[in-house]
N, C-alpha and C positions, 0 to 999 in steps of 0.2 A: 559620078556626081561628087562634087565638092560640098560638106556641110562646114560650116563656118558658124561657130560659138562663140555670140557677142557676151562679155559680164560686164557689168556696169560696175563701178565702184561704189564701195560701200556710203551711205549718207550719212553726215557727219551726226550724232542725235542731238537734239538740243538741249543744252545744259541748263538744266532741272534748280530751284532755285529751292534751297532746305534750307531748315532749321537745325540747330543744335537739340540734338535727342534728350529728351527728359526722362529721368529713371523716378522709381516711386521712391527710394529713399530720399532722391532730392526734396519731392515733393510733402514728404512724412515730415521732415525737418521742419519743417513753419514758416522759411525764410522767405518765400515766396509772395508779395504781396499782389492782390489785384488792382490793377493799373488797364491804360489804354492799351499795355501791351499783352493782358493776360484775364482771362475770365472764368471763373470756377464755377461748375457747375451742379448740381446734387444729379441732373437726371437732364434726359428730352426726351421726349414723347411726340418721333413724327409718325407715330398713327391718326393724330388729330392734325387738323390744318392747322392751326392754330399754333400749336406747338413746331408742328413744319416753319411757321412766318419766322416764330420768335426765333429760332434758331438761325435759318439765313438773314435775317435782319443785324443779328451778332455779326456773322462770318462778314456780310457785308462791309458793314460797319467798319469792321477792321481792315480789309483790304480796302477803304478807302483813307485810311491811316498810315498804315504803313504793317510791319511785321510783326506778328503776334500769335496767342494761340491763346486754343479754348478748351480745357481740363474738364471732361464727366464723369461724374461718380463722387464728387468729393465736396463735403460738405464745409461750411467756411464760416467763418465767426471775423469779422472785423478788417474781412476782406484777402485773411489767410488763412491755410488749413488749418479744419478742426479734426474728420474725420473721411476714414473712406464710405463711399455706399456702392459695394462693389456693383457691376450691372451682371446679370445673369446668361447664361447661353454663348452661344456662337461669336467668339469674338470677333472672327473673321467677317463672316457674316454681318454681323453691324456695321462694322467700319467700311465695309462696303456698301451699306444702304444707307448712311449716309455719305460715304464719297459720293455719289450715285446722285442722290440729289441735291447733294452741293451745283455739280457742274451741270446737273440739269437745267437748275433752275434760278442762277444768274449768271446775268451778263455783264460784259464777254467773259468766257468760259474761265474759270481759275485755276488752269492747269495744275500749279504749283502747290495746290493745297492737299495736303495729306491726312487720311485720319490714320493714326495707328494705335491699336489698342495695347494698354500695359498690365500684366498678367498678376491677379491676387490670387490668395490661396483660395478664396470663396467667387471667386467670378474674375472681372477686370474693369481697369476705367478705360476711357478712349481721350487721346491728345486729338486733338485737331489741329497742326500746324498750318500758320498763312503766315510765310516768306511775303517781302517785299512783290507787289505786283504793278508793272508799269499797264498803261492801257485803262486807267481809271478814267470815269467814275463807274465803278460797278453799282447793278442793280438788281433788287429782288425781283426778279419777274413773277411771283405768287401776290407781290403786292404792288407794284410797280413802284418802289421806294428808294430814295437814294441818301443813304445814314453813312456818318462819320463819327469814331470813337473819339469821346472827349473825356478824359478821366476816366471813371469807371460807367460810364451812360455815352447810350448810342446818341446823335443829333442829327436830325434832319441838315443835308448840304444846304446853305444858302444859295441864293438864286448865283447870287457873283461867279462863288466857288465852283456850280456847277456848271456856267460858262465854259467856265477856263478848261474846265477836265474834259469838255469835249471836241479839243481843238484835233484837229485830223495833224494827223504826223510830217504827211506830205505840208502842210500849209505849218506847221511847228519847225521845220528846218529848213522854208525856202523861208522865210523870216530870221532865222539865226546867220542862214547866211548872208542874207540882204545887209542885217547891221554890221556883221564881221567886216565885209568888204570894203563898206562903209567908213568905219574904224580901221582900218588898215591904210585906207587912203590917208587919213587925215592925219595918222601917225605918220606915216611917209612925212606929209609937206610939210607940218608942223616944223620939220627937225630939230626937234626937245630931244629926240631918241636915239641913240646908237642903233643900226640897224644890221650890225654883223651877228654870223649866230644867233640866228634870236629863237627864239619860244615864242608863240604866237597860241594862246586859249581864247578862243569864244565860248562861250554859257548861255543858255537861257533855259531858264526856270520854265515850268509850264505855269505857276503861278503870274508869270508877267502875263497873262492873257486876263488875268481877275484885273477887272478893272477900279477894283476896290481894296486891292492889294495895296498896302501904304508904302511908300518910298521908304530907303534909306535914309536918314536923317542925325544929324548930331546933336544932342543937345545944347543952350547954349556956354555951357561951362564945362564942356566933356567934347574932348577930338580922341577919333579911335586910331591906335595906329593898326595897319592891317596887314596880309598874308604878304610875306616877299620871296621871291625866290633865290637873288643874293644872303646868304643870312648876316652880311654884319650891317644888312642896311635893318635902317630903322623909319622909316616916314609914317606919317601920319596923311590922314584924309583930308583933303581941302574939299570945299565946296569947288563945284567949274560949271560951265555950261552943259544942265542936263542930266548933272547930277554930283558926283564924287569922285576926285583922284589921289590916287596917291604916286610919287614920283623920287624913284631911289637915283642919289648920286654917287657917282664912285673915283673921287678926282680926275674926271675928263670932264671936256668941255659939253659932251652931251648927256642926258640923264641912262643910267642903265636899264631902269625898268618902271612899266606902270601899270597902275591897278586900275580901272575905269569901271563904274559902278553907278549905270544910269540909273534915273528916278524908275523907270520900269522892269525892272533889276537884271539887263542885260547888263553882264560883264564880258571885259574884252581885257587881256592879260598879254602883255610884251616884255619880255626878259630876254636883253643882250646879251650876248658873249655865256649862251646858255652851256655849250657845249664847248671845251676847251680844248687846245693841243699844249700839254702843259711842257714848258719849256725845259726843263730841269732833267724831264724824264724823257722828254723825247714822243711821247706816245699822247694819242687821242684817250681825254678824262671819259670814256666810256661809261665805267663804271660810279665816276664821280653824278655824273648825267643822270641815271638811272635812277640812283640816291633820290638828288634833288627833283625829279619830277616827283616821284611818289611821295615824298615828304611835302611839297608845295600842293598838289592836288588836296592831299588829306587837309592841309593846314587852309583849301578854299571849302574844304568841305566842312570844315568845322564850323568858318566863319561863316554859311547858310547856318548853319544847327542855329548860333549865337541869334544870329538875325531872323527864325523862326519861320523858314523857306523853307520848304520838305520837297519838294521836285514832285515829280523823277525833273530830271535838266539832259537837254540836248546841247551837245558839246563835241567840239571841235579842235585840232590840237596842228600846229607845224610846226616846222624847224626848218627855220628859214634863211636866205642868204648865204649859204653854205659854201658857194662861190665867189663872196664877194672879192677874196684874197684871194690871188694863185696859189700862196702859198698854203692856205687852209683847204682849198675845194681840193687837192693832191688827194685829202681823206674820203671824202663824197667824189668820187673822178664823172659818175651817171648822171646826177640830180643836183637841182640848187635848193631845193624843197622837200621835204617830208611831209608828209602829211596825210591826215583821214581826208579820202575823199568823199563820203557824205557824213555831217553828222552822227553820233550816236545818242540814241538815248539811254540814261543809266540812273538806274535810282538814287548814284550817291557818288561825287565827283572823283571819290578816291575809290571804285570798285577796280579789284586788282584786277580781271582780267581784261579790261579796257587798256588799262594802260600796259598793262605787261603787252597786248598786238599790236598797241603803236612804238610801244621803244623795241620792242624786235625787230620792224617794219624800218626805224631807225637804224640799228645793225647792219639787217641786211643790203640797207642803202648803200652800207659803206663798205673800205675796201678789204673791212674784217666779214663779207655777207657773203 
C-alpha cells in the first residue's frame, strides 16, 4: 500500500492594519491634544452597562471616522494631559476583557482594533488603538446606535450618511465599473486625448452614494488648479457636462492628460505617454513610472483630504495601449493592458500597498517580469 501525504500550502495572513505605538513619556509630555483622532480617559467601568455603552459608543464613534485611539487611566485638563490614574491589577487581563467586548458587541467585527496596556510603576493605563477600518457603518449592538467622531463629541450618522455606508461592495464596484467604461468610451471618441501609454484611474468615493453629499464646485472668483501627472503642466478646472475638467497640453495636437470630476464625485484620470522608453538612454523609464504613480496618487489623495471626502474609495488603475507602436509594445511583447481586474477598495488613494501590486503586476507584464 501506497500512502500519499497531501500539504497544502501555507495561507497568506491577512495584513493587520496598526497604529504607531504610544509610549508614556510621549504621553507625560503634554503635546498630545484630544481631538476626533484621540480621547483620554480617567477610567471605564464595564462592570455596569452603562459604562459598557459609553465606551463602545467612543470605539464606535471613531471607526466610523477614521483612525484613532482611546488613552485610560489619564486624567486631562483642557483636553491634554494632566495626570496619570494608574488602573490596578491584571494588565493582561483587562485588555483582553475589553478586546473581548469590543468585537463582541459591534458590528461588523473590528478586527483591527487593539487594546494594549502601558506599564506604571503603581499599575498601568491601557491604549485602545482603531486603525483605519473599511466596511463602515459600525454599530453598537448593546444600543443599536450608529455615532460618528466630530471634534471631541460622538454625533449621531445622519440619515444620508448612513445610506451611503451601507452600500454592498459587490453593487459599489459594478457602479465604478459601469462609469469607467463609460468614461473610457467617450475619452476614446472625443479625441481631445493622446491615447498611447496612458494611465487610465477610476475612483469612487463611497460618499458618492450620500445623496446629500454636495458636488465639487468653484467659486465665482476662485479656479482650482488640480493633481497632474505630467508635472510641468499646470491646468486649471473648467466647468463641462457633469461636472469638472481639467486638460494638460504638451505641444501636440492632442491634450496629454485629464482630470474628470463628476458632480457625484466619480473621478476618471487619463495620463498619456505615462510610461516612457526614454530615447537617450535607450531603456524603458521604469523607474521614472513608479516615481509618478506614487507621487500623483498621494497628490489625488490630498486633493480628497482638501475637498473633505474621507472614503474608503474603490479604485481601479491600467496601463494601457502598450501596443499601439511596434516599436514600444517590443517592451510589453504579452499584453496591450495592465490592469486591476476587479476594483480595490482602500481607505486612502495613496495606500502603498495597493500600488506597490499593481506596478509590480506592471513589471512583470514586461520583458524585465
Amino acid at each position: 500500500m501506497i500512502k500519499v501525504t497531501v500539504t497544502e500550502p501555507d495561507r497568506p495572513e491577512r495584513r493587520r492594519r496598526t497604529l504607531a505605538p504610544l509610549t508614556i513619556p510621549q504621553i507625560a509630555h503634554g503635546g498630545l491634544q484630544e481631538s476626533q483622532s484621540l480621547d483620554f480617559k480617567r477610567e471605564v467601568n464595564i462592570d455596569k452597562f452603562e459604562g459598557k455603552i459609553r465606551l463602545l459608543d467612543d470605539v464606535v464613534a471613531f471607526l466610523n471616522r477614521g483612525p484613532a485611539r482611546i488613552v485610560v487611566g489619564v486624567e486631562e485638563k483642557g483636553g491634554r494631559f494632566d495626570s496619570f490614574r494608574p488602573i490596578p491589577g491584571d494588565a493582561d487581563k483587562a485588555a483582553l476583557r475589553i478586546q473581548t467586548l469590543i468585537q463582541d458587541s459591534i458590528a461588523p467585527v473590528p478586527l483591527d482594533v487593539q487594546v494594549v496596556p502601558l506599564h506604571l510603576e503603581a499599575g498601568f493605563i491601557l491604549d485602545i488603538q482603531i486603525p483605519q477600518h473599511s466596511g463602515a457603518p459600525f454599530m453598537n449592538r448593546l444600543s443599536g446606535g450608529y455615532l460618528i467622531r466630530s471634534g471631541a463629541r460622538n454625533l449621531p450618522i445622519d440619515p444620508g450618511m448612513l445610506r451611503s455606508r451601507f452600500v454592498e461592495e459587490s453593487a459599489w464596484m459594478a457602479r465604478l465599473e459601469e462609469l469607467t467604461a463609460s468614461e473610457d468610451v467617450r475619452v476614446q471618441a472625443g479625441g481631445r486625448l493622446a491615447m498611447r501609454q496612458a494611465l487610465r484611474i477610476g475612483i469612487l468615493p463611497q460618499e458618492h452614494f450620500d445623496h446629500h453629499r454636495h458636488a465639487f464646485e468653484q467659486g465665482d472668483q476662485i479656479r482650482y488648479p488640480g493633481p497632474v501627472f505630467h508635472p510641468h503642466s499646470d491646468p486649471w478646472f473648467k466647468a463641462v457636462e457633469d461636472g469638472h475638467e481639467i486638460i494638460a497640453i504638451d505641444l501636440k495636437p492632442q491634450g496629454v492628460e485629464r482630470l474628470f470630476v463628476r458632480d457625484d464625485w466619480f473621478v476618471h484620470a487619463h495620463a498619456a505617454f505615462a510610461i516612457r522608453q526614454l530615447s537617450g538612454e535607450g531603456r524603458l523609464g521604469m523607474h521614472e513610472f513608479n516615481e509618478e504613480v506614487k507621487r500623483y496618487l498621494g497628490e489625488l489623495a490630498a486633493f480628497f483630504v482638501m475637498q473633505e471626502v474621507e472614503g474608503p474609495f474603490a479604485i481601479t488603475l491600467a496601463l494601457q495601449s502598450l501596443g499601439e507602436s511596434e516599436h514600444f509594445g517590443a517592451w510589453f511583447p504579452r499584453t496591450n493592458v495592465v490592469r486591476t481586474l476587479r476594483p480595490r477598495i482602500v481607505g486612502s488613494l495613496d495606500e502603498p500597498t495597493f500600488i506597490d501590486d499593481f506596478l509590480r503586476k506592471v513589471r512583470q507584464s514586461s520583458i524585465f517580469g
